[in-house]
C-alpha positions in Angstrom: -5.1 -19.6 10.4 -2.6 -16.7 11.6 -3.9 -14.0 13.5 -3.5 -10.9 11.4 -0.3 -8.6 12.6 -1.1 -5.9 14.4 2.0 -4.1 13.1 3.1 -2.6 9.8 6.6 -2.1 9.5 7.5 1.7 7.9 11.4 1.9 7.1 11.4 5.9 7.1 14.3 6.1 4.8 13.1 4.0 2.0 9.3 6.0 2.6 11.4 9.8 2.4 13.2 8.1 -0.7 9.9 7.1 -2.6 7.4 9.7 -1.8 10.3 12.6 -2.6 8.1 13.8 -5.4 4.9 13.4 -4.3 2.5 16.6 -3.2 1.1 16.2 0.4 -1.9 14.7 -0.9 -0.3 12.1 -2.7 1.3 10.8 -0.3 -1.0 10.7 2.0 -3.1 8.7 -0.6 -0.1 6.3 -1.2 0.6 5.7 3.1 -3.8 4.5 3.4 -3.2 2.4 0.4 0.1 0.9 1.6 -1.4 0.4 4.9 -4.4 -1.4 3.6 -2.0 -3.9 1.4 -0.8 -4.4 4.6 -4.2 -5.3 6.3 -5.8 -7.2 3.6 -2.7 -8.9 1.2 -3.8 -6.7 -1.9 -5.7 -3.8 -3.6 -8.3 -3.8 -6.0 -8.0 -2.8 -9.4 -10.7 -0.4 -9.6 -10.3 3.6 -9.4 -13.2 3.9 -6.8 -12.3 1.5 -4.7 -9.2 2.6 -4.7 -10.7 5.9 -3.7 -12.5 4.7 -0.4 -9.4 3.0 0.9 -7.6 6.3 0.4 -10.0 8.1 1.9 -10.5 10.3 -0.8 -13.2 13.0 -0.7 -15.6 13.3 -3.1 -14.6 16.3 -4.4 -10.6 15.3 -4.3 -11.6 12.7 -6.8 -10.9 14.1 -9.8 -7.5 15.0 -8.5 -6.9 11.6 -7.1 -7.8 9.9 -10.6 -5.1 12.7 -11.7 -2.6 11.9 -9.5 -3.2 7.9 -9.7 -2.5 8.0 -13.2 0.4 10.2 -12.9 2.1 8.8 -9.8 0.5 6.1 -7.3 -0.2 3.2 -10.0 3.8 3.2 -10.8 3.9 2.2 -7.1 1.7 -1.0 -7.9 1.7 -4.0 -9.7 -0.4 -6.1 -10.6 -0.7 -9.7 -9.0 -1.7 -13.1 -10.6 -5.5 -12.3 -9.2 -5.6 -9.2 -11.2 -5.5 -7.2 -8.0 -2.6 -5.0 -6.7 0.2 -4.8 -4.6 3.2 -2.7 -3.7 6.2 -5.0 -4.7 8.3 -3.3 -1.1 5.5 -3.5 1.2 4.7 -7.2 -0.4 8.5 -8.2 0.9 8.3 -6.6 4.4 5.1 -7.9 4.2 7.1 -11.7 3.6 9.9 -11.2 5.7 7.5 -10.2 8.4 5.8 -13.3 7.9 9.2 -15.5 8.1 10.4 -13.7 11.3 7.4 -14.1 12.8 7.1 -18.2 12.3 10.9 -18.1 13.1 10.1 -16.7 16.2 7.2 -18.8 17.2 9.1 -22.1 15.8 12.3 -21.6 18.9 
């Protein structure tokens, strides 16, 4: 088994690009969730989990249930396993993967 990557890679122009629109909170939301594809593969599908990896207060959640349905769940799809993933983390995520075993192959 791999050791899990310490790193997350963060191109800044393709983050300014998508999070454009977002309010502060939003994004900040989106980045925890993005960097928690990163450390586990995928998301769950379920609003209050959803919540905890966000690191949404309790009494943001209302506002978070707002702004997930409005803008953060257009930033996910869901997988085969009914669970969730951003499709552009899930390729850096893969092409991370293939430089790394590159790398270790030479």
């Amino acid at each position: 088994m791999k050791g899990k990557d310490p790193a997350a890679l963060l191109y800044i122009d393709n983050w300014l690009v998508s999070t454009k629109c977002m309010k502060a909170d939003e994004r900040g939301w989106y980045l925890n969730l993005v960097l928690h594809q990163y450390d586990k593969g995928e998301l769950p599908y379920d609003i209050e989990e959803l919540a905890n990896l966000a690191d949404v207060r309790i009494s943001e959640f209302e506002r978070f249930k707002q702004a997930w349905e409005q803008v953060l769940k257009h930033k996910f799809k869901q997988n085969e396993n009914g669970n969730l993933e951003n499709p552009n983390a899930k390729e850096i995520i893969r092409r991370r993967e293939n430089f790394k075993d590159k790398r270790s192959a030479s």
